[in-house]
Each structure stands twice: as structure tokens, then as C-alpha cells.
MILUM-256553 format. One record per residue (C-alpha): x, y, z; residue in one letter. Coordinates in pm, whole numbers. Each point is the difference from the previous one (the first is absolute). Layout:
N
c1: X, c2: Y, c3: Z, tivex: a .
...
***
This chain:
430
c1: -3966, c2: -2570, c3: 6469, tivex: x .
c1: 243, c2: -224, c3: -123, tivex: x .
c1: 226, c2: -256, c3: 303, tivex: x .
c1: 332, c2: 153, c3: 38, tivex: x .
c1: 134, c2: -325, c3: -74, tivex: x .
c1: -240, c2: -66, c3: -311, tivex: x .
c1: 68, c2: 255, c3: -265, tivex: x .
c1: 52, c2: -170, c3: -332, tivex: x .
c1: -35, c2: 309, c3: -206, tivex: x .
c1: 259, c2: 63, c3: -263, tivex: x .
c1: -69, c2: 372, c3: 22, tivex: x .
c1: -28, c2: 12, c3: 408, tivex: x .
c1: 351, c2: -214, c3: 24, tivex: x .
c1: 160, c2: 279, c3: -254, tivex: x .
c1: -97, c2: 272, c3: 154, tivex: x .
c1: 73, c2: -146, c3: 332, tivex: x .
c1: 334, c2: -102, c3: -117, tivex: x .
c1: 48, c2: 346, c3: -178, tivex: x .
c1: -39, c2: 208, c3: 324, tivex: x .
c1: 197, c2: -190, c3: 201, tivex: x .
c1: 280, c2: 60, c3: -266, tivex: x .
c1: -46, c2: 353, c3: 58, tivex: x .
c1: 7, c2: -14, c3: 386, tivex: x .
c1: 284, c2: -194, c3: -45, tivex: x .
c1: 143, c2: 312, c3: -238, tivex: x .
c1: -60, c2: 311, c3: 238, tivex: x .
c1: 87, c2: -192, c3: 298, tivex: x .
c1: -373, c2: -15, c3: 150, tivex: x .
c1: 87, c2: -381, c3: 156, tivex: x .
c1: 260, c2: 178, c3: 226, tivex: x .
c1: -222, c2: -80, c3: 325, tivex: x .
c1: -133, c2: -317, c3: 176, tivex: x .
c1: -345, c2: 172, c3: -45, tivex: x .
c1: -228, c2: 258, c3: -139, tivex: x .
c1: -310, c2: 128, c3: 74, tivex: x .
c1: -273, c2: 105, c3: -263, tivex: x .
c1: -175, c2: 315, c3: 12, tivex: x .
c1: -355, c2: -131, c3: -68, tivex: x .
c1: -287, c2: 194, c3: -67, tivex: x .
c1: -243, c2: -224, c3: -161, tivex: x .
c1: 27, c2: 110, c3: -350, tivex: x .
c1: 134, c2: -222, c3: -267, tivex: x .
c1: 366, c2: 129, c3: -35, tivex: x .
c1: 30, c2: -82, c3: 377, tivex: x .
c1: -162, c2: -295, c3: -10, tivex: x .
c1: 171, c2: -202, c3: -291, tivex: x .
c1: 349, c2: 120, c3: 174, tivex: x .
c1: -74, c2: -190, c3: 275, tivex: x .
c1: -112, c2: -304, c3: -136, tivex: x .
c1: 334, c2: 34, c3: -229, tivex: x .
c1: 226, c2: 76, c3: 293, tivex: x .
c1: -197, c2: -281, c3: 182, tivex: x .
c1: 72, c2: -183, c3: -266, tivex: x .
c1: 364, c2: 28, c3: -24, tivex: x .
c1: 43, c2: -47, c3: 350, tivex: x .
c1: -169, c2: -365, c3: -26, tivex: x .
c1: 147, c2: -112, c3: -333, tivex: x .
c1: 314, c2: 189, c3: -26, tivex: x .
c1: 95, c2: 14, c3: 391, tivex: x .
c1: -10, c2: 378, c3: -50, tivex: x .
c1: -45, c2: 233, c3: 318, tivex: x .
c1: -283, c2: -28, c3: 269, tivex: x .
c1: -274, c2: 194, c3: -113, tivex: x .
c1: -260, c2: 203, c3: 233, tivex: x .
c1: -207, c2: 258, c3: -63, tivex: x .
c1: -166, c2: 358, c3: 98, tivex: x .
c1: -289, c2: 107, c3: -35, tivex: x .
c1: -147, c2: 381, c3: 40, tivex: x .
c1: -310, c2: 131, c3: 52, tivex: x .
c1: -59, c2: 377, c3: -63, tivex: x .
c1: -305, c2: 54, c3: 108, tivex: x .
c1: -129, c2: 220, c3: -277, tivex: x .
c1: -284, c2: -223, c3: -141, tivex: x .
c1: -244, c2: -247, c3: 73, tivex: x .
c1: 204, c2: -319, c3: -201, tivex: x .
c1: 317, c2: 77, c3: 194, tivex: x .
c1: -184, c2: -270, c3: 267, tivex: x .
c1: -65, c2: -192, c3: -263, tivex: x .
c1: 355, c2: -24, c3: -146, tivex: x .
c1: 103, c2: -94, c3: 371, tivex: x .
c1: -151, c2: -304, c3: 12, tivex: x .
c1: 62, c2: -97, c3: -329, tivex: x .
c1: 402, c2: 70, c3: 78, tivex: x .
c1: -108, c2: -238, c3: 319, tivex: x .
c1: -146, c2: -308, c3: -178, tivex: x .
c1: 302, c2: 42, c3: -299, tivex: x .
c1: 268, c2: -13, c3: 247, tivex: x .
c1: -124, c2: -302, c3: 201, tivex: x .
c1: -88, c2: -207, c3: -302, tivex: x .
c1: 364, c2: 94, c3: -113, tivex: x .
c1: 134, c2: -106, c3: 371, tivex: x .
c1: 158, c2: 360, c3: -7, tivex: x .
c1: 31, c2: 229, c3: 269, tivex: x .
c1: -193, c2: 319, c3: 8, tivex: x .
c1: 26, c2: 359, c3: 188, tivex: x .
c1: -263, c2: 223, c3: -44, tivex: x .
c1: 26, c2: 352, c3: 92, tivex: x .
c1: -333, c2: 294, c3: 37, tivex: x .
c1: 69, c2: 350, c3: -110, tivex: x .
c1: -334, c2: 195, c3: 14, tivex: x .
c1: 141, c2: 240, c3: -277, tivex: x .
c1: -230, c2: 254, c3: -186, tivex: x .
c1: -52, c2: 21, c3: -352, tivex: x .
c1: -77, c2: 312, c3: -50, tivex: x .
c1: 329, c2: 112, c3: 210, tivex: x .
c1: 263, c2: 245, c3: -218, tivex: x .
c1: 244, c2: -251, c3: -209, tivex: x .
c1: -177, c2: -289, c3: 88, tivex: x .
c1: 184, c2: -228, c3: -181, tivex: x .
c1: 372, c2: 150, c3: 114, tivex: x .
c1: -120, c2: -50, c3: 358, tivex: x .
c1: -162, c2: -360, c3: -35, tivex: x .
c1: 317, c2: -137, c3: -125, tivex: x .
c1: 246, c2: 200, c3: 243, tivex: x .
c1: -273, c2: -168, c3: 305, tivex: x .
c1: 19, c2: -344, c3: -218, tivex: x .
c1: 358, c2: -3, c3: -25, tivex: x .
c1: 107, c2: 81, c3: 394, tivex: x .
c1: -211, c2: -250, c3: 81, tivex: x .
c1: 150, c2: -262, c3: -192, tivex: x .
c1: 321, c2: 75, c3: 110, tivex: x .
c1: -148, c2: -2, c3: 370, tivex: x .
c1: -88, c2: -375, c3: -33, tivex: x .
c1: 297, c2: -110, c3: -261, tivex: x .
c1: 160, c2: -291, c3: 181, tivex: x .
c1: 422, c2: 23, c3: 26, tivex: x .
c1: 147, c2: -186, c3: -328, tivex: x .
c1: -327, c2: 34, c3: -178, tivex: x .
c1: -84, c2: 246, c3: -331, tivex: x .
c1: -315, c2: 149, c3: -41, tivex: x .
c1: -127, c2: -85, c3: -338, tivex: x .
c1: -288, c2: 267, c3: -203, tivex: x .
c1: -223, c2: -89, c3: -306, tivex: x .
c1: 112, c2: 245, c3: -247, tivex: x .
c1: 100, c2: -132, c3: -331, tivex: x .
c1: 150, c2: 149, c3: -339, tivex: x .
c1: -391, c2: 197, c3: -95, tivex: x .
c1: 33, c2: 181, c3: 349, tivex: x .
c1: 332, c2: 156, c3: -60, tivex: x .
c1: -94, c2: 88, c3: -357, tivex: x .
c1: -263, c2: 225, c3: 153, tivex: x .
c1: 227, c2: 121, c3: 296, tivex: x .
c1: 232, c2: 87, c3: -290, tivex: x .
c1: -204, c2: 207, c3: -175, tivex: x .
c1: -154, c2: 171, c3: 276, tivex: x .
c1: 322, c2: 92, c3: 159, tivex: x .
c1: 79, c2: 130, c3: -360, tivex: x .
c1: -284, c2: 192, c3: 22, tivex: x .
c1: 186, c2: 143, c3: 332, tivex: x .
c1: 364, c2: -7, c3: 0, tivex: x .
c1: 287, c2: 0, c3: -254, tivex: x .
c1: 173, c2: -205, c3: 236, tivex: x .
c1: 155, c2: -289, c3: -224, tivex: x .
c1: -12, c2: -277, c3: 285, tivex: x .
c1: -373, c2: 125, c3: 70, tivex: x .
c1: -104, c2: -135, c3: -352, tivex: x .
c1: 202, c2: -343, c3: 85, tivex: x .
c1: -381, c2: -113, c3: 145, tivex: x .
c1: -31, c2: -130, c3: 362, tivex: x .
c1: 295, c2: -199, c3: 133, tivex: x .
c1: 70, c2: -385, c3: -8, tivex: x .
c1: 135, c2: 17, c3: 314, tivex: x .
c1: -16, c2: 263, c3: 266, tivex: x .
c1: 190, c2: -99, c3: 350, tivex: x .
c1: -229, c2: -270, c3: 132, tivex: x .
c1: -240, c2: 86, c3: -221, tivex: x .
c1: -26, c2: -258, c3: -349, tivex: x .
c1: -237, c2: -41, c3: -327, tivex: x .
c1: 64, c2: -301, c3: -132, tivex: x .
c1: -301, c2: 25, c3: -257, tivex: x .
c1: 207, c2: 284, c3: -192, tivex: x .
c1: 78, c2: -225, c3: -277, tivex: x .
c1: -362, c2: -86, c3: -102, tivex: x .
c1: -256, c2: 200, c3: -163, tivex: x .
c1: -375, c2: 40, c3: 171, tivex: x .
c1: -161, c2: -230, c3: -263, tivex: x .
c1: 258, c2: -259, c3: 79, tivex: x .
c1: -100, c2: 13, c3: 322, tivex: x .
c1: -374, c2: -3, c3: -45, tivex: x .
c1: 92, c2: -330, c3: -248, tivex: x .
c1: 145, c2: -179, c3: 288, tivex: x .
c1: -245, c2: 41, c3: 255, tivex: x .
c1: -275, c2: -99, c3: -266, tivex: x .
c1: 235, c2: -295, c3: -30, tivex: x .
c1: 44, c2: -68, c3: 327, tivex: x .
c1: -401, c2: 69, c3: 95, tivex: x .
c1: 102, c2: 260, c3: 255, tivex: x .
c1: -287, c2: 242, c3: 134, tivex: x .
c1: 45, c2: 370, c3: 112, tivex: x .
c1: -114, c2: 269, c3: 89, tivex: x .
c1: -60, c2: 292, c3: -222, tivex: x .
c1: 60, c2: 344, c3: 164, tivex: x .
c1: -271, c2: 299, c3: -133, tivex: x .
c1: 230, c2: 252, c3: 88, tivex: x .
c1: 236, c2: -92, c3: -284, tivex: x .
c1: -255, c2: 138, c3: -198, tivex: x .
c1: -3, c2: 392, c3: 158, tivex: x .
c1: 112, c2: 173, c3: -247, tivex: x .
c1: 89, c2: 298, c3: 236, tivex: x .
c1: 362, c2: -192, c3: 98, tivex: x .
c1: 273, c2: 101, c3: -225, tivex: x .
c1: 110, c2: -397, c3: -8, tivex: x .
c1: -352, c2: -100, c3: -112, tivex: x .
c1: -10, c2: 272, c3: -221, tivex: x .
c1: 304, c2: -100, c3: -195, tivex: x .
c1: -52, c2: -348, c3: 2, tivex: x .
c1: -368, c2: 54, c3: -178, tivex: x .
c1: 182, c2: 185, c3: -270, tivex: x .
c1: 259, c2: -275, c3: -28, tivex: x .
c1: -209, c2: -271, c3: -17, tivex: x .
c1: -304, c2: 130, c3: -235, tivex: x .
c1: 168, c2: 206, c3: -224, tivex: x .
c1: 381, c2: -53, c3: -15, tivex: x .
c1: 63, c2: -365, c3: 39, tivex: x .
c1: -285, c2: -103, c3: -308, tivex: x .
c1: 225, c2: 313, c3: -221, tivex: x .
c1: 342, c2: -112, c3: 69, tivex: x .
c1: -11, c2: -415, c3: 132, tivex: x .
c1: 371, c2: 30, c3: 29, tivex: x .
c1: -25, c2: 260, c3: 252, tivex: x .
c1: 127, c2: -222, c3: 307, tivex: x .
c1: 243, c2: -168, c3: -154, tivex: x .
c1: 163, c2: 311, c3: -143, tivex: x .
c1: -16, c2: 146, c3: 359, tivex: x .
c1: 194, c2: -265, c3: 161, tivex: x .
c1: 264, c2: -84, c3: -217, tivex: x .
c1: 51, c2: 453, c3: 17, tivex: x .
c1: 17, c2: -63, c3: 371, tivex: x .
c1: 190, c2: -232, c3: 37, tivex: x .
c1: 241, c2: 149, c3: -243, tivex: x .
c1: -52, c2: 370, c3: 181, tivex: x .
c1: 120, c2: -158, c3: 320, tivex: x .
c1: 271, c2: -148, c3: -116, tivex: x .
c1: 124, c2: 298, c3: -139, tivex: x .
c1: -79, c2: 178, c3: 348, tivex: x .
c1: 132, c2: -314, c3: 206, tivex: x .
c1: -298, c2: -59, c3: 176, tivex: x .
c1: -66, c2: -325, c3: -178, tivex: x .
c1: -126, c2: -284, c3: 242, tivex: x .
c1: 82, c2: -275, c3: -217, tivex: x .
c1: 321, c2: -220, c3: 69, tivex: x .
c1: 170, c2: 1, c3: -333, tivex: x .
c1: 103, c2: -329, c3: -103, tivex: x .
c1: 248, c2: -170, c3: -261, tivex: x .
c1: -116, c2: -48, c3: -313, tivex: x .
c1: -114, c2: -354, c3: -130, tivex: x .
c1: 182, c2: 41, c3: -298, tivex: x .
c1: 302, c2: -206, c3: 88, tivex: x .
c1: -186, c2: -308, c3: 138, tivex: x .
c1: -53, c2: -287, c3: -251, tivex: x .
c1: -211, c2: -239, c3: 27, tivex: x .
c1: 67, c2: -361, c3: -114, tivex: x .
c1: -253, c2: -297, c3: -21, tivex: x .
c1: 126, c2: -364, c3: 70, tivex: x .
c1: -228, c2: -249, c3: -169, tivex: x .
c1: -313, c2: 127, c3: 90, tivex: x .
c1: 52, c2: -121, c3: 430, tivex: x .
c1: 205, c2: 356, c3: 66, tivex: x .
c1: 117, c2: 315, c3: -76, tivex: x .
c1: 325, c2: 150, c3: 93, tivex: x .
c1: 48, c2: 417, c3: 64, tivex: x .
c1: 390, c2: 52, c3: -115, tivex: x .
c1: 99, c2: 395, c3: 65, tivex: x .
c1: 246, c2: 92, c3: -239, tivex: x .
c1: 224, c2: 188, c3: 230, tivex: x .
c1: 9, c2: -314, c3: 241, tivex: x .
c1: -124, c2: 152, c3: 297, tivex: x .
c1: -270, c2: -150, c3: 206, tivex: x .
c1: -228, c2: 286, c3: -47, tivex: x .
c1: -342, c2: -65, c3: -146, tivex: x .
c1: -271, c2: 181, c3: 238, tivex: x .
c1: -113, c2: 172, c3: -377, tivex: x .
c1: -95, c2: -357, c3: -93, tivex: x .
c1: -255, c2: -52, c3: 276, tivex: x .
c1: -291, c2: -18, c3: -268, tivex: x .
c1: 164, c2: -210, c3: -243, tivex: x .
c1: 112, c2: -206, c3: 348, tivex: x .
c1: -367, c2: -16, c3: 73, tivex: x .
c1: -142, c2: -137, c3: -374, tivex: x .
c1: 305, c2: -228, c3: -15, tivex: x .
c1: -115, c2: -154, c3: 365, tivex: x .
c1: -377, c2: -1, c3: -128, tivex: x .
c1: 65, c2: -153, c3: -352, tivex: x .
c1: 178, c2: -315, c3: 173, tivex: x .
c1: -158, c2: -25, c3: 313, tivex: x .
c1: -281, c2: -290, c3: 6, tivex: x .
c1: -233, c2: 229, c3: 217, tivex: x .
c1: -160, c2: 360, c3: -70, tivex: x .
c1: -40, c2: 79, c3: 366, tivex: x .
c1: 259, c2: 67, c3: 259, tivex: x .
c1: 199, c2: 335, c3: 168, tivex: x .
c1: 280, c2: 67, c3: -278, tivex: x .
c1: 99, c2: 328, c3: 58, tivex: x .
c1: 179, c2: -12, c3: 367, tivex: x .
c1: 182, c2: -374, c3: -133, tivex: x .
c1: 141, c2: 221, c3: -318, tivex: x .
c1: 129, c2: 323, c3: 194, tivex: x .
c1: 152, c2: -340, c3: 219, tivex: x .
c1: 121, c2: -147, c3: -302, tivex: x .
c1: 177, c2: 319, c3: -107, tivex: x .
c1: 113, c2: 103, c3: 323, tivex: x .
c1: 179, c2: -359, c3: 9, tivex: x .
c1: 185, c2: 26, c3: -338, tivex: x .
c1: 121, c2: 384, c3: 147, tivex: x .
c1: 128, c2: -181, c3: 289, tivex: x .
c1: 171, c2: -291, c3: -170, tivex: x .
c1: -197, c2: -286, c3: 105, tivex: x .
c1: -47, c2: -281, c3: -251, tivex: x .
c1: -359, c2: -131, c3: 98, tivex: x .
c1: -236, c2: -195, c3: -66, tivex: x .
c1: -299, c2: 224, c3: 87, tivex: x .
c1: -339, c2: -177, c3: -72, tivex: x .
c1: -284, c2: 247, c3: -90, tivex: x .
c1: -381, c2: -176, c3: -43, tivex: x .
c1: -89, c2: -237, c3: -254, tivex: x .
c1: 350, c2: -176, c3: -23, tivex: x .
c1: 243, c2: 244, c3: -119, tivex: x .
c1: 352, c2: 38, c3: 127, tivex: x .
c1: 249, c2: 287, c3: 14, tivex: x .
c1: 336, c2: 14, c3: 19, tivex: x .
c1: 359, c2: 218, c3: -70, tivex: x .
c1: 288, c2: 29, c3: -122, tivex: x .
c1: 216, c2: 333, c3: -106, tivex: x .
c1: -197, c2: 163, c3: -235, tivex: x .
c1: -258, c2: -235, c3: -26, tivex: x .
c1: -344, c2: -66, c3: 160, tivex: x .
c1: -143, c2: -353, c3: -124, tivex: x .
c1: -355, c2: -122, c3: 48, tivex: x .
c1: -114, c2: -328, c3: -86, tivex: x .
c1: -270, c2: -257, c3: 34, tivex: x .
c1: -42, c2: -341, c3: 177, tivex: x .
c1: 11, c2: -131, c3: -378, tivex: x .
c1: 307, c2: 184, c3: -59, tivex: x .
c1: 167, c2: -162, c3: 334, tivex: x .
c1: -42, c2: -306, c3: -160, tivex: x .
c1: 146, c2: 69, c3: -297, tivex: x .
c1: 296, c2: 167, c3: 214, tivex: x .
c1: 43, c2: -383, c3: 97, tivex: x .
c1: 93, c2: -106, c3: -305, tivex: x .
c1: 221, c2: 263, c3: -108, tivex: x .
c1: 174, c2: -87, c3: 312, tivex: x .
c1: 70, c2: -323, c3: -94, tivex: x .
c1: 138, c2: 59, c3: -366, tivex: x .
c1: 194, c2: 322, c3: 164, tivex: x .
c1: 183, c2: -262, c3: 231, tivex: x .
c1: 46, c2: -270, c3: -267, tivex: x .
c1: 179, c2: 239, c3: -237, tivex: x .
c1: 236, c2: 121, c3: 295, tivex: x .
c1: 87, c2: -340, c3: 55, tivex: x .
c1: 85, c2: -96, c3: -333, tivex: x .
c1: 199, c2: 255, c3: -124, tivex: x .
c1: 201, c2: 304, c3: 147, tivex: x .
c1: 195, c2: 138, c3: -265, tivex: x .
c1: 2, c2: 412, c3: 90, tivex: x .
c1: 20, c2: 241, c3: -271, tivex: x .
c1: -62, c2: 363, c3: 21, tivex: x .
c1: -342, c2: 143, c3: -163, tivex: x .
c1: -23, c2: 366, c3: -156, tivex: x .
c1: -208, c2: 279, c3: 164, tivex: x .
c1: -258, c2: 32, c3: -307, tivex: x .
c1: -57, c2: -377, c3: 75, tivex: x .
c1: -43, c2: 81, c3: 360, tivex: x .
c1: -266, c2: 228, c3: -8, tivex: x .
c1: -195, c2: -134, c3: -260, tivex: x .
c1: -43, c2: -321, c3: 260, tivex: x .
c1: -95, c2: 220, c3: 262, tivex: x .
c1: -197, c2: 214, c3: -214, tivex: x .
c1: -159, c2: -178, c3: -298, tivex: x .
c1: 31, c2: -360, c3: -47, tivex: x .
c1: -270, c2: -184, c3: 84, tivex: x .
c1: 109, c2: -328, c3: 146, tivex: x .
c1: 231, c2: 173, c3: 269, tivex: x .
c1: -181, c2: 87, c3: 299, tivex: x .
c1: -7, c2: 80, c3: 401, tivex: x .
c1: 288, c2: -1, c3: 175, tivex: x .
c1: 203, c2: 61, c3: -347, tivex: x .
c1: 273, c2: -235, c3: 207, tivex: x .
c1: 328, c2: 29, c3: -188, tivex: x .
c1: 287, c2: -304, c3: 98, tivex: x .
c1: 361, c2: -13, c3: 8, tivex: x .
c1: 327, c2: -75, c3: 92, tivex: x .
c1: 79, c2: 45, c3: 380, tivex: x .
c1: 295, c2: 267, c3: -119, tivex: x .
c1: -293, c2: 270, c3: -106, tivex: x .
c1: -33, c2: -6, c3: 443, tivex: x .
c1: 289, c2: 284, c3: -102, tivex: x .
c1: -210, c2: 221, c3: -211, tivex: x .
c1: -317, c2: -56, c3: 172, tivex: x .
c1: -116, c2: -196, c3: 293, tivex: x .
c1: -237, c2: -288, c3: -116, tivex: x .
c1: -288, c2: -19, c3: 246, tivex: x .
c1: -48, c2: -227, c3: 285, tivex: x .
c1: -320, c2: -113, c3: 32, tivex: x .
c1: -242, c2: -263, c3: -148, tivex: x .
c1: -235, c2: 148, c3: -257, tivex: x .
c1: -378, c2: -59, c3: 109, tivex: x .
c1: -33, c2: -74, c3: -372, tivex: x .
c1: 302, c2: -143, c3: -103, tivex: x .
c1: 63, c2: -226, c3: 338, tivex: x .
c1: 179, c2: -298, c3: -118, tivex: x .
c1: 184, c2: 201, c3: -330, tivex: x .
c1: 129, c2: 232, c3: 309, tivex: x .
c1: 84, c2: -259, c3: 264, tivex: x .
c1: 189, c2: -198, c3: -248, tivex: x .
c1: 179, c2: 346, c3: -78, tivex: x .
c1: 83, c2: 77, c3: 351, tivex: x .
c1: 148, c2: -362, c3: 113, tivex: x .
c1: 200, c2: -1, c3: -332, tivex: x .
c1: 150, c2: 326, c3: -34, tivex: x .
c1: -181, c2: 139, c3: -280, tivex: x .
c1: -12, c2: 377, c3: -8, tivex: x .
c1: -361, c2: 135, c3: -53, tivex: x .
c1: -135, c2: 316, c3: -12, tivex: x .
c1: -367, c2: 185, c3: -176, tivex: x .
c1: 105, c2: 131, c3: -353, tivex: x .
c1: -135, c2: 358, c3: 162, tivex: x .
c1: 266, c2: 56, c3: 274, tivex: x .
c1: 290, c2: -177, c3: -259, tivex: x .
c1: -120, c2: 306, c3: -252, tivex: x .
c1: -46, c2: 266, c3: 241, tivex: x .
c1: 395, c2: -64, c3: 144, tivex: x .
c1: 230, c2: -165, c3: -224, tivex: x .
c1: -22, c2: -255, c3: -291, tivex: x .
c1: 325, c2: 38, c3: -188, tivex: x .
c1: 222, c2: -290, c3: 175, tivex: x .
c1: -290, c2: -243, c3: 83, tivex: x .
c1: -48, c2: -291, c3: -177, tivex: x .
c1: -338, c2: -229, c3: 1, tivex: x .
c1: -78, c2: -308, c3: -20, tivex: x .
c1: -252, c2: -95, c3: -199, tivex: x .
***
């Protein structure tokens, strides 16, 4: 089994990354904790190693975990200890609970999960989810077999994302994609023979799906999610937050030492951009290791809230804002920012004649020329104070351009806000 601080696969790290997107999505990282319901088998055990994971890497929620024994069969001891020596090599807290059920009793499998489920919620710790092993092949087969049984339209929907207390994290990967990353990871588990017993309805459907209608129609899954997801939409029972589109963000390279996300409408929105956030971080950063994902949800939070920055993520990258604009850039690039400092500062001391600049001419700085670039500072006359207030603090980037500015008088403002409010009566220097 791979360290939880060692995992250099490219395909673990995605998929890692990929469910704690969706967490993030149906609100699943609501809680200080969660507890996984952990039987042994692979779908339970490759959640908790990914939840574990999380929690160590991404400072996600505490993670425990439950463990029950039914009682019907000889490997149910078996699975017990195995749940025993997973959790303490994991450092993870386990409850185990005995429930002496019999196989053979009528609707076995209706009564097994009522028993597993009250005693989950029995043991559920306050401020903590309870987090199942289902993914998106489950509810393709509770789908179809409540189909088979209802014409309920939220029936067919498939089993719930989230139910109370009760979470599935897993439901936007596919069985095989699972069984991938514990092959990756070299995770063991237990295989349970009763999956195999043909005489269960779930086991019954799920042999169909897998042997005969998954090798006729490969698309099968995918089509099934994206009718879902569509279906409960239409019914409102969708768990997914619906967020802005990307579409307005641009994204502007500097030189090769940063990249600049500029949102059209000039708000300070870009929690859409939190992948392209991530690649931009990874593609300058000096170092392929390090916990991105809580230090971008920081950086966007900060541009919401107005704050200018810097943030540092790993590998020497820095983040900062201005309206409309997040900015990252490289220890290269702050040296670079050096010099344009210096010939910024020269050229306001040698000449201040003001002159007003059309709109077209505006935006294509902000937007498209190349050798304009993060904070987009824009300087003037002290008289454009009555059109717009310049602002009143030393760039991080720009420090001796700006404190030259603000002991002299000289208006200055980011080209964002100036196009957002007003531009007719200003004039630039510059």
C-alpha cells in the first residue's frame, strides 16, 4: 500500500483531485469529519484510503471508520480483522458493530441495510457525515431495478448523493476506475462470495449489467449519468451547486513567469476557473508536490473578498488581486517585476503630459497586448480623484512606481475598475 504522503501517480493524484472536486460540488466537505462505512471490499476500501487521503494532503475532514459484521458467514471474521489491521496502518479510527443476522431470513437484503444503517447513525459523531461506497455502476443497477418496480420518475434517478447524514462521494467514478486505483495504489481487500448469489435481486441485476450489457453498449454509464443528472434537474432534485460559466474568464500569459485570469464583466468571480487555477499553479511552480487545492479555494476566496495578496502556493508561485483580475507569477517573474519597476518610475519622472486614451485602446491593453501586464496600473492627473478615487496603497509589485505616486500626487488606479466605472473624463499619463 502506497504512504499517504508518497503517491506520485499521475492517475492516483487525478482521481484524487477529481473527487474532491465533486465533494466540493454536492457539499459533502460540510462537516469537520466523516466516517466510512467499511466492509472490507474494495469500493470501501479505496474510499478510505481516498478520504484518508484528502484529509492528509488537502486538510479535508477527520476521517474514521465503521465496520459491520453480519454474522451470516464464516469470512465475516475474517473481514473484521482485516478492517482492524487497515484502519491502524491508516492511523484511523474504527467502530465495529455484531449483528448475528440470518441469511436465509425473508428480504434479507432490505433488512441488512435497515440494521446497517441505524447503526451507523447510532455511532455517527455530532458534525460528522457518514460516507457509503456506492459509485455511478451501483445506481445504474438500482435504476434499473427500481424500473423494473416503480414508474416513479425520482425512483429511476439511482441511489442518492446525499441522504441527511448519509454521503457517497464515489458517485462520480465508475467500478473499473476504482479497481484501477487500488491496483495503483497496491491496496488489498477482501472479496465477499455473497456478491455472487444470484438469488438477490441487486446481484442479479448487476450480473446482467456487467456480462451482457456493458460489453453491447460501452457507453452505457456515461449515457446514464449525464440522463440523471439532466432528469434531476428537471425535477429539482439536483445535488450539484451550479456554478458560473468559465466562459467569461480570459486568460493572459506574461512572458512565460505568469498568467493573469481577467473576467470580462470585472467581477472578482472565478471559482469556474479552479482547474485552469490549478495547471496555471503547476506549469510555473518549481515543485510537483505540495497541497494546492485548499491554497486555490484561499486564493479565490481572497480576490471575492477584495484582498490584494501575495499568497504563496509550493514551488515558488505567488498570487495576488486586483478587480477583475487574479495574477500568478513566478520567483523569475518577481524579478523581472523589478525591472519594470524601475523603467515604470523613470518614465513618470520624466514626463507627465496627460492625454485622454479611447475605450477600444483600453481594453485591448487589458485584454490583448502582450507587454501590458498585472496590476494593468493606469496614471494620471490628481483631478481624475473626481471621477474615481485613485488607490492608496503601495503595490506589492509595483512598490517604488506606487510610492512615488502616492508622495507626488499622481492618481492611479487598475485599468479594470477605471473600465468597469467611468473612463470618459480621465486622462493618462503615459
Amino acid at each position: 500500500m502506497e504512504q499517504l504522503d508518497s503517491v506520485h501517480s499521475k492517475y492516483a493524484r487525478d482521481i484524487f483531485n477529481h473527487v474532491y472536486r465533486f465533494m466540493s460540488s454536492v457539499n459533502h466537505l460540510r462537516e469537520s469529519s466523516i466516517s466510512v462505512a467499511l466492509s472490507g471490499g474494495v469500493d470501501s476500501v479505496v474510499l478510505l484510503y481516498t478520504l484518508k487521503w484528502l484529509e492528509v494532503n488537502f486538510d479535508g475532514p477527520k476521517v474514521s471508520a465503521h465496520h459491520i459484521n453480519h454474522g451470516t458467514r464464516e469470512g465475516c471474521e475474517i473481514d473484521e480483522k482485516f478492517c482492524v489491521d487497515l484502519c491502524k496502518s491508516l492511523s484511523v479510527e474504527l467502530k465495529v458493530s455484531k449483528l448475528n443476522l440470518s441469511i436465509s431470513t425473508s428480504n434479507f437484503e432490505n433488512e441488512a441495510r435497515i440494521r446497517r444503517y441505524t447503526e451507523f447513525k447510532k455511532y455517527l459523531k455530532p458534525q460528522s457525515l457518514m460516507a457509503l461506497g456506492q459509485h455511478i455502476d451501483d445506481s445504474f443497477e438500482w435504476s434499473m431495478m427500481q424500473g423494473l418496480r416503480s414508474s416513479n420518475l425520482k425512483a429511476t434517478l439511482g441511489v442518492p448523493v446525499n441522504n441527511g447524514v448519509f454521503i457517497r462521494p464515489f458517485m462520480c467514478l465508475t467500478k473499473s476506475q476504482i479497481r484501477a486505483l487500488a491496483k495503483e495504489l497496491n491496496l488489498s481487500w477482501n472479496e465477499d462470495k455473497s456478491n455472487s448469489d444470484l438469488r438477490f435481486d441487486r446481484n442479479f441485476i448487476r450480473n446482467i449489467a456487467e456480462v451482457k450489457l456493458s460489453k453491447r453498449y460501452p457507453q452505457m454509464l456515461k449515457h446514464y449519468v449525464n440522463k440523471s443528472n439532466e432528469l434531476a434537474r428537471l425535477l429539482n432534485l439536483s445535488s450539484i451547486k451550479m456554478e458560473e460559466s468559465s466562459d467569461k474568464v480570459m486568460r493572459k500569459s506574461w512572458k512565460g513567469l505568469g498568467t493573469c485570469f481577467i473576467n470580462t464583466d470585472y467581477k472578482s468571480k472565478f471559482a469556474p476557473c479552479f482547474n485552469q487555477l490549478h495547471e496555471a499553479i503547476c506549469t510555473l511552480s518549481t515543485s510537483n508536490r505540495g497541497v494546492l487545492h485548499k491554497q486555490i479555494d484561499k486564493f479565490i476566496k481572497m480576490g471575492e473578498r477584495g484582498s490584494t495578496g501575495p499568497l504563496e502556493f509550493s514551488g515558488g508561485v505567488f498570487g495576488f488581486h486586483s478587480k477583475g483580475c487574479l495574477f500568478l507569477v513566478n520567483k523569475d517573474g518577481l524579478k523581472e517585476f523589478e525591472h519594470l519597476d524601475e523603467q515604470i518610475l523613470s518614465s513618470l519622472q520624466s514626463g507627465k503630459v496627460a492625454s485622454q486614451i479611447p475605450v477600444g485602446e483600453l481594453k485591448n491593453r487589458l485584454f490583448y497586448e502582450t507587454n501590458t501586464f498585472w496590476p494593468f496600473l493606469m496614471f494620471g492627473p490628481s483631478k481624475n480623484e473626481n471621477f474615481i478615487k485613485s488607490l492608496r496603497s503601495i503595490n506589492p509589485l509595483m512598490p517604488k512606481t506606487t510610492k512615488y505616486c502616492l508622495d507626488n500626487g499622481i492618481w492611479f488606479q487598475n485599468l479594470s475598475k477605471i473600465l468597469d466605472i467611468s473612463h470618459k473624463k480621465i486622462k493618462f499619463y503615459l
